[in-house]
N, CA, C and O atoms as a GROMACS GRO file, in nm:
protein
  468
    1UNK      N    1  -1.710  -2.258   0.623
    1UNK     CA    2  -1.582  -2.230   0.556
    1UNK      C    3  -1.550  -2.346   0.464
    1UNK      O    4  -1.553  -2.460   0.508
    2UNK      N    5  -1.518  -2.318   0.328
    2UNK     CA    6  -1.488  -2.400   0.295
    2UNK      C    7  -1.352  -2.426   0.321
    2UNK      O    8  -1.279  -2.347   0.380
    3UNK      N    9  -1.309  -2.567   0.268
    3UNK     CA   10  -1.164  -2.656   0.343
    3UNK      C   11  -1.096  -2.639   0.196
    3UNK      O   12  -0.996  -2.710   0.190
    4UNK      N   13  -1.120  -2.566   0.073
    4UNK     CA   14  -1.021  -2.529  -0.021
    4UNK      C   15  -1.057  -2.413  -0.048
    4UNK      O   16  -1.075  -2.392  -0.168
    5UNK      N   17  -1.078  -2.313   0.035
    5UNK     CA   18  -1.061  -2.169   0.016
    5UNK      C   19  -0.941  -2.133  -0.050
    5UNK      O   20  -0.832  -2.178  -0.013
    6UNK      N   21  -0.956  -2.043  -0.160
    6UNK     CA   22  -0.831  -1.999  -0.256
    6UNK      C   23  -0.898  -1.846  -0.301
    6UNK      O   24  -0.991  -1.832  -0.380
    7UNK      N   25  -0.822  -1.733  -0.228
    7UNK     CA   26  -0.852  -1.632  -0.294
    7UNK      C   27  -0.762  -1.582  -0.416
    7UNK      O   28  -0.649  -1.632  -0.420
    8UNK      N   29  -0.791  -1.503  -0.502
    8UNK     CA   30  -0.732  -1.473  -0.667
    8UNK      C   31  -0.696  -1.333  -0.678
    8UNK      O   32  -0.685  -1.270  -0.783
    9UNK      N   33  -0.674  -1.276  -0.522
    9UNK     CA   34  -0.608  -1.167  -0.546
    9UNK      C   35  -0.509  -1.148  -0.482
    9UNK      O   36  -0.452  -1.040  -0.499
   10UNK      N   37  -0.457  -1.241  -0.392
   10UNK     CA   38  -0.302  -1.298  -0.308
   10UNK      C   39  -0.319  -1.436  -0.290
   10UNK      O   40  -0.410  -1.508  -0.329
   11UNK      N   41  -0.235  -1.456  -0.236
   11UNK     CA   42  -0.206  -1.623  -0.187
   11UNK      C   43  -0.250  -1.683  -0.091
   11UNK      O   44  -0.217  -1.798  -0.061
   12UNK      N   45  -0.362  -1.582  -0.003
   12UNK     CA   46  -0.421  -1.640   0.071
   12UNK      C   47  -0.525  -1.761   0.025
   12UNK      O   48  -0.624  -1.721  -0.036
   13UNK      N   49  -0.514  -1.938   0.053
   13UNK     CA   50  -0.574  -1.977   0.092
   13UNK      C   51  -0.543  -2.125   0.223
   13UNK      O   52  -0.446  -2.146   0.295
   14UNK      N   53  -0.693  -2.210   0.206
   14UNK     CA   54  -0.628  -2.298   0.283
   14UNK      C   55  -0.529  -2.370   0.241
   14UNK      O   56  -0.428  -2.356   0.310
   15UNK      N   57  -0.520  -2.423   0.177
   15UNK     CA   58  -0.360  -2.489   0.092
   15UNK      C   59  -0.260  -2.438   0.152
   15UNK      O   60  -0.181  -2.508   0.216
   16UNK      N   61  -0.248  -2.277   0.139
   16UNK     CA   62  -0.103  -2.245   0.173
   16UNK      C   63  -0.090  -2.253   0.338
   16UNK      O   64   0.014  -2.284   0.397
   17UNK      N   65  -0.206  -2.221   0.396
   17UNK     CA   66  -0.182  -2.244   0.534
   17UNK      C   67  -0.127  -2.373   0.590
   17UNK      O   68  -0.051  -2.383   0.686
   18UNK      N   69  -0.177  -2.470   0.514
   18UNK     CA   70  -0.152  -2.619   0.564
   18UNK      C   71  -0.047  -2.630   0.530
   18UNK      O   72   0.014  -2.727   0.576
   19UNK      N   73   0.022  -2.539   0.437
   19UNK     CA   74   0.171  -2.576   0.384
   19UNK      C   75   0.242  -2.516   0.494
   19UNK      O   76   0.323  -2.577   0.564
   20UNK      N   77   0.206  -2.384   0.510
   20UNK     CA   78   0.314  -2.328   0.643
   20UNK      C   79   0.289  -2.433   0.739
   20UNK      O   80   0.385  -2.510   0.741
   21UNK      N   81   0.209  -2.464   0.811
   21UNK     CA   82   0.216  -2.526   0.921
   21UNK      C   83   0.280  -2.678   0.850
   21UNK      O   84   0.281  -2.757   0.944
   22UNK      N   85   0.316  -2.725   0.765
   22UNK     CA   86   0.396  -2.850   0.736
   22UNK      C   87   0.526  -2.806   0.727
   22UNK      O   88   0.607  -2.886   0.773
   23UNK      N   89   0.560  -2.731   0.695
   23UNK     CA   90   0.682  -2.670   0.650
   23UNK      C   91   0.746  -2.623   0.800
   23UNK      O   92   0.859  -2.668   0.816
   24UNK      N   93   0.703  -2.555   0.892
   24UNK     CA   94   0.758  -2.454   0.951
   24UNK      C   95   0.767  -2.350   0.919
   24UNK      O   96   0.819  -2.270   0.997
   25UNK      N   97   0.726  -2.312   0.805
   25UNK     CA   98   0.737  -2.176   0.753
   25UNK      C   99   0.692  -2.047   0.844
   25UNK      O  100   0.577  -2.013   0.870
   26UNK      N  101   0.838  -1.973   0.894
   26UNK     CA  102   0.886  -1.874   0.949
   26UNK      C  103   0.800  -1.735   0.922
   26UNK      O  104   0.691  -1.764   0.873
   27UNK      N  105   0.810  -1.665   0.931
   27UNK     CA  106   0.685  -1.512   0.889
   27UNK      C  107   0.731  -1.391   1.083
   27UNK      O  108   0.732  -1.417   1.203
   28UNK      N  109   0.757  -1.275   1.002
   28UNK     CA  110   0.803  -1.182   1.105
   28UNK      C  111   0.665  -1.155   1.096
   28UNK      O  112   0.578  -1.164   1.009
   29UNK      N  113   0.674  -1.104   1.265
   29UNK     CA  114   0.552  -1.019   1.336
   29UNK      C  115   0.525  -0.885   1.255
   29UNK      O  116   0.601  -0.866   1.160
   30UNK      N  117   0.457  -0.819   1.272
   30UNK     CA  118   0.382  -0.663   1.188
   30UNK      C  119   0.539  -0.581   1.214
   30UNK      O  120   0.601  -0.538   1.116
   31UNK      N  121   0.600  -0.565   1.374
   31UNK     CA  122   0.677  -0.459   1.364
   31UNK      C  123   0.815  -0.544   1.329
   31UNK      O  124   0.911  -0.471   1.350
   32UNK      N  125   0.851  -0.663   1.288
   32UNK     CA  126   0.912  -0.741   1.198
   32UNK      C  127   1.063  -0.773   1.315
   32UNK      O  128   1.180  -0.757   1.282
   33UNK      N  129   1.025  -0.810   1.423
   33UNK     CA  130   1.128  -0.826   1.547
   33UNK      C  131   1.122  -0.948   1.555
   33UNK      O  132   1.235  -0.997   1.558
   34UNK      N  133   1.027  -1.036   1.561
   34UNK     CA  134   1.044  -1.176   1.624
   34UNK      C  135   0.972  -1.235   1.480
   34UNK      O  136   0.933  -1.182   1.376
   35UNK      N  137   0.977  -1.337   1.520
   35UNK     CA  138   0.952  -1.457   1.367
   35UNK      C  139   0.822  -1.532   1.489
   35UNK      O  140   0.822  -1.544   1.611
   36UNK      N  141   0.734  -1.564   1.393
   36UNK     CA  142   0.610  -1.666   1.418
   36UNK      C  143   0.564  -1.741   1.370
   36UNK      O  144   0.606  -1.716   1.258
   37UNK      N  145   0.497  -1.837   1.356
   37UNK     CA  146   0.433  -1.938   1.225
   37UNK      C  147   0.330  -1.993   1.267
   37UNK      O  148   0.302  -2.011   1.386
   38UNK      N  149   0.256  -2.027   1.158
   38UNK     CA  150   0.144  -2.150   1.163
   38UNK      C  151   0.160  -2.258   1.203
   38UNK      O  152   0.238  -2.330   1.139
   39UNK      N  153   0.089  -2.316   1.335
   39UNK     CA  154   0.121  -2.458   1.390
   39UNK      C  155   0.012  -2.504   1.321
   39UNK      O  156   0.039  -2.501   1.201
   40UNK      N  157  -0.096  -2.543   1.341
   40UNK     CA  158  -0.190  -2.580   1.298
   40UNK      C  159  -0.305  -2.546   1.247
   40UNK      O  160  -0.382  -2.462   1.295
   41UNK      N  161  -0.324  -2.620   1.132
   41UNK     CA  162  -0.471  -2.591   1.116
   41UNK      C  163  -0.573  -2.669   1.042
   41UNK      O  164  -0.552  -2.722   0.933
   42UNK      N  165  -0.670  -2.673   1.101
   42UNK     CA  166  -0.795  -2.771   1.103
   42UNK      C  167  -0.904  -2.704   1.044
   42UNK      O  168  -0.993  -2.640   1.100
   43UNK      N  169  -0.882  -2.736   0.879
   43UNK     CA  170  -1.017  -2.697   0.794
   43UNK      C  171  -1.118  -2.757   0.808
   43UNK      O  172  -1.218  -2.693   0.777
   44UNK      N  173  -1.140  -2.902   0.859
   44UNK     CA  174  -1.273  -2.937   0.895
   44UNK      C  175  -1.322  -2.882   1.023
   44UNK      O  176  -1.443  -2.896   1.034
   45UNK      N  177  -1.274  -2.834   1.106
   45UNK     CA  178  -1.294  -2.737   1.263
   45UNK      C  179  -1.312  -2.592   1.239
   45UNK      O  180  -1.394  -2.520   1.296
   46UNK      N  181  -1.206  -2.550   1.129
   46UNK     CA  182  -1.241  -2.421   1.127
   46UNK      C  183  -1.159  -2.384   1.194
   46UNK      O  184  -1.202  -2.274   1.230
   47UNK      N  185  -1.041  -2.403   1.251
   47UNK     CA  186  -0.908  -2.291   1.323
   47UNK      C  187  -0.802  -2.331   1.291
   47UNK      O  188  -0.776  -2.418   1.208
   48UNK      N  189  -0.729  -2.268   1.359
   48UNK     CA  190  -0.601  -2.201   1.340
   48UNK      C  191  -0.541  -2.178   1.431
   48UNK      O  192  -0.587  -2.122   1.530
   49UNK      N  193  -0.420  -2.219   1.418
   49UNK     CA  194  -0.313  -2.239   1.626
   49UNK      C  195  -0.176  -2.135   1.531
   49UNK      O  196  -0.136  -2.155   1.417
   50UNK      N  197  -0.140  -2.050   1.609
   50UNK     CA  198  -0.013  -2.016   1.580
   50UNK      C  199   0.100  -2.066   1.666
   50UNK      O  200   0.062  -2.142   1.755
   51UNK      N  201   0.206  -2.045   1.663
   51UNK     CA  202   0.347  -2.040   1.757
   51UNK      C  203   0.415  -1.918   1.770
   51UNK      O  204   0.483  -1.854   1.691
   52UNK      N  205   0.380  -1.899   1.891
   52UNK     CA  206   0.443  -1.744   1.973
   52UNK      C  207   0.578  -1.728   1.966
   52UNK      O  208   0.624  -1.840   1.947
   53UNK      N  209   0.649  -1.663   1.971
   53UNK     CA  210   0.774  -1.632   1.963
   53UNK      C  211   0.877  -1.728   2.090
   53UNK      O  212   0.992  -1.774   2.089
   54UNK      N  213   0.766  -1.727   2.189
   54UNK     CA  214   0.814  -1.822   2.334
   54UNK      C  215   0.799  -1.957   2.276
   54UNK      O  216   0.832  -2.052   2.347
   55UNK      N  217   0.738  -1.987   2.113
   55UNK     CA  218   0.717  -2.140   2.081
   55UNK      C  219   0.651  -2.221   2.179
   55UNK      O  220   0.678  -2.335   2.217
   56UNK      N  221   0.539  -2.125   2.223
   56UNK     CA  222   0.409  -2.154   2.265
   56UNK      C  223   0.296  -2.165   2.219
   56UNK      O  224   0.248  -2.053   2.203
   57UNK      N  225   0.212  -2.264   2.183
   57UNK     CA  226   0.056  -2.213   2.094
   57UNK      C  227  -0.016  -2.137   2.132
   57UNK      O  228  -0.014  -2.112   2.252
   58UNK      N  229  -0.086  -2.086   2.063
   58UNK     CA  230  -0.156  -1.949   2.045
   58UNK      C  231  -0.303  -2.012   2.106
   58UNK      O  232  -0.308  -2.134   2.093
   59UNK      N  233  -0.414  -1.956   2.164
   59UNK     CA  234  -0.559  -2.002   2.134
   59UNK      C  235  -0.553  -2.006   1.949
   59UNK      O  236  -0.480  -1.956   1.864
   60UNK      N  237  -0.686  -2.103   1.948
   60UNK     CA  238  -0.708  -2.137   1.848
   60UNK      C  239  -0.784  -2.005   1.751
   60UNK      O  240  -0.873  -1.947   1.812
   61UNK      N  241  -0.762  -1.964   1.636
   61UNK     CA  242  -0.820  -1.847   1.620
   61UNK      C  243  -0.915  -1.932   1.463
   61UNK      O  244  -0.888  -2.016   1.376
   62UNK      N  245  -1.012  -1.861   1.495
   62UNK     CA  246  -1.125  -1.915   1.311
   62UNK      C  247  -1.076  -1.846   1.222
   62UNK      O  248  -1.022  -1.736   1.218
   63UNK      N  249  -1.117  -1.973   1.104
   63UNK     CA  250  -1.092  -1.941   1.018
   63UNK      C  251  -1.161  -1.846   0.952
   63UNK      O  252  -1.112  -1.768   0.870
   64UNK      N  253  -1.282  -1.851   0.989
   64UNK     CA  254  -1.410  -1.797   0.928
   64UNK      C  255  -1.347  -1.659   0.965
   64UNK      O  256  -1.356  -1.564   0.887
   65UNK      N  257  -1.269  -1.648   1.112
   65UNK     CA  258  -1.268  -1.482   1.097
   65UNK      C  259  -1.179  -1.458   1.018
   65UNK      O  260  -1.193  -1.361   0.944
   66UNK      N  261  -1.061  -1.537   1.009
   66UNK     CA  262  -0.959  -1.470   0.961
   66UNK      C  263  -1.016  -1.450   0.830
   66UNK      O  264  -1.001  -1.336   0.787
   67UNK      N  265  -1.089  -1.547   0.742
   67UNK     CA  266  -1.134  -1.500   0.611
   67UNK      C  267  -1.204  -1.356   0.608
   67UNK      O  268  -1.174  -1.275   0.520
   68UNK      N  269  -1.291  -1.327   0.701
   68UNK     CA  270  -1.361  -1.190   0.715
   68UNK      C  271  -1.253  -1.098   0.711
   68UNK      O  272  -1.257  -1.018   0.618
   69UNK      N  273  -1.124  -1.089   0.816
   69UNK     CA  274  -1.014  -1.034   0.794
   69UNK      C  275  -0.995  -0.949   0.698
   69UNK      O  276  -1.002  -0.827   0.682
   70UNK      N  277  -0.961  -1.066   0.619
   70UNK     CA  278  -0.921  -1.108   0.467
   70UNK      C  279  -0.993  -1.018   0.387
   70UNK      O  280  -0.918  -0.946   0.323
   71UNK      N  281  -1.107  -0.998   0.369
   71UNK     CA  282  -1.191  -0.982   0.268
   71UNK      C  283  -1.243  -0.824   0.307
   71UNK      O  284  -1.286  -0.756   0.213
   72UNK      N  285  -1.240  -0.759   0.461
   72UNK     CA  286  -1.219  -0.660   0.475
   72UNK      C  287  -1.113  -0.569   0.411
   72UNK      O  288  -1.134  -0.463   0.351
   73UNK      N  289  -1.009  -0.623   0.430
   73UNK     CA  290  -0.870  -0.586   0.352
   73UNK      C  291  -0.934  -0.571   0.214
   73UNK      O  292  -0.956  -0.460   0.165
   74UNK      N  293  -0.962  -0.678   0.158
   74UNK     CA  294  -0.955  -0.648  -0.022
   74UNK      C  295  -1.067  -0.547  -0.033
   74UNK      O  296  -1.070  -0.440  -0.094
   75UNK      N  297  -1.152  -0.603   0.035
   75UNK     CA  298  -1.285  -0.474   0.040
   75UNK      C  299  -1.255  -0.329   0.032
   75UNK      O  300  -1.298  -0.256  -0.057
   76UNK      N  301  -1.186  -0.296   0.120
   76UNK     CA  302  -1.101  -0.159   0.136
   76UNK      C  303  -1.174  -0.078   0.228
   76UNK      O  304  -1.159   0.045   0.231
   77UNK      N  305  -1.274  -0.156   0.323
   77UNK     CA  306  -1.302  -0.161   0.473
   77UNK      C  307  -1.208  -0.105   0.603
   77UNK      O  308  -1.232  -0.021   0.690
   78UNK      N  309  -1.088  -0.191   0.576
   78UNK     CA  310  -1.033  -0.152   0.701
   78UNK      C  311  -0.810  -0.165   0.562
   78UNK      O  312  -0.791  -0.177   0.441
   79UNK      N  313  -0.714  -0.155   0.682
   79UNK     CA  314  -0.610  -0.181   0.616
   79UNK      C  315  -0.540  -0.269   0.674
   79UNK      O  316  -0.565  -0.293   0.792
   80UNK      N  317  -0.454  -0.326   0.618
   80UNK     CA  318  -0.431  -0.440   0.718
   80UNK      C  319  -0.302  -0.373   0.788
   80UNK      O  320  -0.183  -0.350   0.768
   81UNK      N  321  -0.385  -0.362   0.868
   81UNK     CA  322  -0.290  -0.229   1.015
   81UNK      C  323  -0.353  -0.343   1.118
   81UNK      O  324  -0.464  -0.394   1.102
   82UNK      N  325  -0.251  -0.377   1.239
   82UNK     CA  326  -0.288  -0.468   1.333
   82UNK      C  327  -0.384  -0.407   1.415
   82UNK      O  328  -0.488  -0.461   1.451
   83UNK      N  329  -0.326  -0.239   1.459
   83UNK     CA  330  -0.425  -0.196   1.534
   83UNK      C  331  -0.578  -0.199   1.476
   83UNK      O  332  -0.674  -0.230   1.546
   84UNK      N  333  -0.588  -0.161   1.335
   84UNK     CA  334  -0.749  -0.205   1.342
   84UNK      C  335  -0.786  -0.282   1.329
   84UNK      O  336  -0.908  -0.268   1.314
   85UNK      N  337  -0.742  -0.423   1.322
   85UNK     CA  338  -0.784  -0.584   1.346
   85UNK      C  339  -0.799  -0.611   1.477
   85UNK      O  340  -0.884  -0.689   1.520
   86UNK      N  341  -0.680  -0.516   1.582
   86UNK     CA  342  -0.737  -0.563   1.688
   86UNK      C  343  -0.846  -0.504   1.744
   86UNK      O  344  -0.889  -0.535   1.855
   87UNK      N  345  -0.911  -0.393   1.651
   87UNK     CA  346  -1.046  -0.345   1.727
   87UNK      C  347  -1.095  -0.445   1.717
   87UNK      O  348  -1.122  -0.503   1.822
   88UNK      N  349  -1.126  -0.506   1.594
   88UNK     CA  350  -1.204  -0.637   1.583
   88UNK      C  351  -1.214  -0.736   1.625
   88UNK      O  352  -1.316  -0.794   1.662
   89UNK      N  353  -1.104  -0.771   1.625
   89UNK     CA  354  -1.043  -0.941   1.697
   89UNK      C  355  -0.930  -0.885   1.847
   89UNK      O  356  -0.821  -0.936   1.822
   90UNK      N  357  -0.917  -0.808   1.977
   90UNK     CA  358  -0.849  -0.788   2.017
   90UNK      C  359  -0.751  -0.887   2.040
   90UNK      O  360  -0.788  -1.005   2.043
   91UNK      N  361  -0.628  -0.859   2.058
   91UNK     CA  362  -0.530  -0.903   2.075
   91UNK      C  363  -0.479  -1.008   1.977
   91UNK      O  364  -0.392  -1.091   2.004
   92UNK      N  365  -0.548  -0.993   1.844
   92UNK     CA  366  -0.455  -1.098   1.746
   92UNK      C  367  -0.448  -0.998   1.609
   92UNK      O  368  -0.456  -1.044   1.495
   93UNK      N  369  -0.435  -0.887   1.631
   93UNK     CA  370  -0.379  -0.815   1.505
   93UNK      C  371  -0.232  -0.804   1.472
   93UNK      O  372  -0.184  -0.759   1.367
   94UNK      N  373  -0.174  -0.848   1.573
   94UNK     CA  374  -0.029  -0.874   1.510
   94UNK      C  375  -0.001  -1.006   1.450
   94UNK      O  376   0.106  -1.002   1.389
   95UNK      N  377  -0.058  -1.121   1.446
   95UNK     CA  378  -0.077  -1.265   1.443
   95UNK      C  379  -0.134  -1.192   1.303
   95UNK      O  380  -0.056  -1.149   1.218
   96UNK      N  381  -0.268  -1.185   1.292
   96UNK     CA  382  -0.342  -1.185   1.159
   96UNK      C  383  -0.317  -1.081   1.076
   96UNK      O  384  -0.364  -1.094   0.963
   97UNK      N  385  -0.230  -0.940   1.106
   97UNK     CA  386  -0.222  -0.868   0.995
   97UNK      C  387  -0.072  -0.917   0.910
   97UNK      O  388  -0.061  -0.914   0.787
   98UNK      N  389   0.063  -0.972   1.028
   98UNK     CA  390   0.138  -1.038   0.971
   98UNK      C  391   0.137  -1.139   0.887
   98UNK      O  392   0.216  -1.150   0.793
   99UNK      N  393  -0.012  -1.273   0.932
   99UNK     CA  394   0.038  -1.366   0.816
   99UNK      C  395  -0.058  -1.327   0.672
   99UNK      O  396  -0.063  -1.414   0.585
  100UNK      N  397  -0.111  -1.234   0.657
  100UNK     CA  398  -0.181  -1.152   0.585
  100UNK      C  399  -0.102  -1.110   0.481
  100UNK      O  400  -0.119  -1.137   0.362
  101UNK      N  401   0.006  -1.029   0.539
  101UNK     CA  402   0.109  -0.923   0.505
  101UNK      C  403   0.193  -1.036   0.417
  101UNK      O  404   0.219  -1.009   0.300
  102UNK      N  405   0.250  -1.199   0.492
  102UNK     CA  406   0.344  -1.251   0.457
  102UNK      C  407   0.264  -1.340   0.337
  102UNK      O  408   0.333  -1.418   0.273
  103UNK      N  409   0.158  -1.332   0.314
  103UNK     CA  410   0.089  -1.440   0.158
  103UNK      C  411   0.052  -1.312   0.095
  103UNK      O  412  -0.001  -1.327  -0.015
  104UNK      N  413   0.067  -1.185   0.134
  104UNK     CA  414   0.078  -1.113   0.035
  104UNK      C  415  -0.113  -1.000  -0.008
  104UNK      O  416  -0.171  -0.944  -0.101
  105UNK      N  417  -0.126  -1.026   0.118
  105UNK     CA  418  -0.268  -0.938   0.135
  105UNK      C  419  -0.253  -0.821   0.141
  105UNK      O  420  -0.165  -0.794   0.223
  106UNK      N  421  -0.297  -0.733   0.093
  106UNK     CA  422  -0.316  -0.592   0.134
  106UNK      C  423  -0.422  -0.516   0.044
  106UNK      O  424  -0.438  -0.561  -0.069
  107UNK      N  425  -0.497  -0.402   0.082
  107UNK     CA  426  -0.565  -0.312  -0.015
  107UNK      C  427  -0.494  -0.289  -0.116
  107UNK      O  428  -0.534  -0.325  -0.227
  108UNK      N  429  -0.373  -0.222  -0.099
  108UNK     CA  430  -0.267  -0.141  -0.257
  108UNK      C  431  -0.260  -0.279  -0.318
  108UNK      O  432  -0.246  -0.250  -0.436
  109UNK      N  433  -0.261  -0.420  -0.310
  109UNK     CA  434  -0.222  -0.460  -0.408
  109UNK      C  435  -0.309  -0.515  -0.472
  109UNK      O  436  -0.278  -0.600  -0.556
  110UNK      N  437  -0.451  -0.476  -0.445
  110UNK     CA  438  -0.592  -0.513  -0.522
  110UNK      C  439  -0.628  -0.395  -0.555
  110UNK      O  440  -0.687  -0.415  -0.661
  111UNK      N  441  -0.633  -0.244  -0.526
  111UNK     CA  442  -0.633  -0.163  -0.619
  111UNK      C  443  -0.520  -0.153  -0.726
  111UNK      O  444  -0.518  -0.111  -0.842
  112UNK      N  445  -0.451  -0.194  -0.665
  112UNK     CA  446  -0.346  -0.206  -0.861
  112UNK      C  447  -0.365  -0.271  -0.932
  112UNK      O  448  -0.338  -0.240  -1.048
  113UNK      N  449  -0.420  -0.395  -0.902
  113UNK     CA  450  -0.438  -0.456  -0.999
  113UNK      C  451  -0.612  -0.431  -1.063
  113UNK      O  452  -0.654  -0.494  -1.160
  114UNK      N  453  -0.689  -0.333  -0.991
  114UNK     CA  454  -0.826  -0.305  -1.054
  114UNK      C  455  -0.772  -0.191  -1.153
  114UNK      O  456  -0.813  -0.180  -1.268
  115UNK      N  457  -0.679  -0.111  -1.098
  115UNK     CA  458  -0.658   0.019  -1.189
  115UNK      C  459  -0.575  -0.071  -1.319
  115UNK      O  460  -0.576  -0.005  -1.423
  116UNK      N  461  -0.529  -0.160  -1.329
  116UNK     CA  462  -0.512  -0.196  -1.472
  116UNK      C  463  -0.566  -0.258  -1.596
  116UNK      O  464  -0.532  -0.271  -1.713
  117UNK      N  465  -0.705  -0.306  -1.488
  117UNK     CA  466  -0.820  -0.382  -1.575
  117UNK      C  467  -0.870  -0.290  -1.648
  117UNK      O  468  -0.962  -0.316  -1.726
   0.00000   0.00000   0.00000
């Protein structure tokens, strides 16, 4: 993984992650009830710690997956629906389709912008 990952079709990269987790920056869960955020994250390791709603850390989740995530989404593979992340990754599709959702990932907003090229 690289440690300045920057994708060019949302705001997903490492930069902004390191910013939420400096910031505190807040982000609602998928069904948008509780608030969560980025505690940490370690681009030379490769993960990623969230904070649970109990403001408990999360296991550490990769980066490498979440980029796969990521790139499924733009791919137009899967949608960024938690339930089918958690086929993939069980039990962190509400974690990864939310902070997805909150930098602004999704399929519709990379086919709109192909249908205008």
């Amino acid at each position: 993984m690289s440690t300045d990952y920057s994708c060019d079709r949302c705001n997903f990269s490492i930069s902004k992650l390191k910013e939420m987790a400096e910031t505190g920056e807040k982000f609602s869960t998928t069904g948008g009830r509780t608030m969560i955020s980025v505690k940490e994250v370690n681009s030379e390791r490769g993960y990623i710690v969230f904070t649970r709603p109990s403001f408990r850390p999360t296991a550490a989740f990769s980066i490498d997956d979440l980029k796969f995530i990521h790139d499924l989404i733009h791919d137009g593979k899967i949608d960024n629906d938690y339930e089918q992340i958690d086929e993939i990754f069980p039990m962190w599709g509400n974690y990864i389709s939310a902070l997805l959702q909150h930098v602004g990932c999704s399929r519709r907003n990379f086919e709109s912008v192909t249908q205008l090229s």
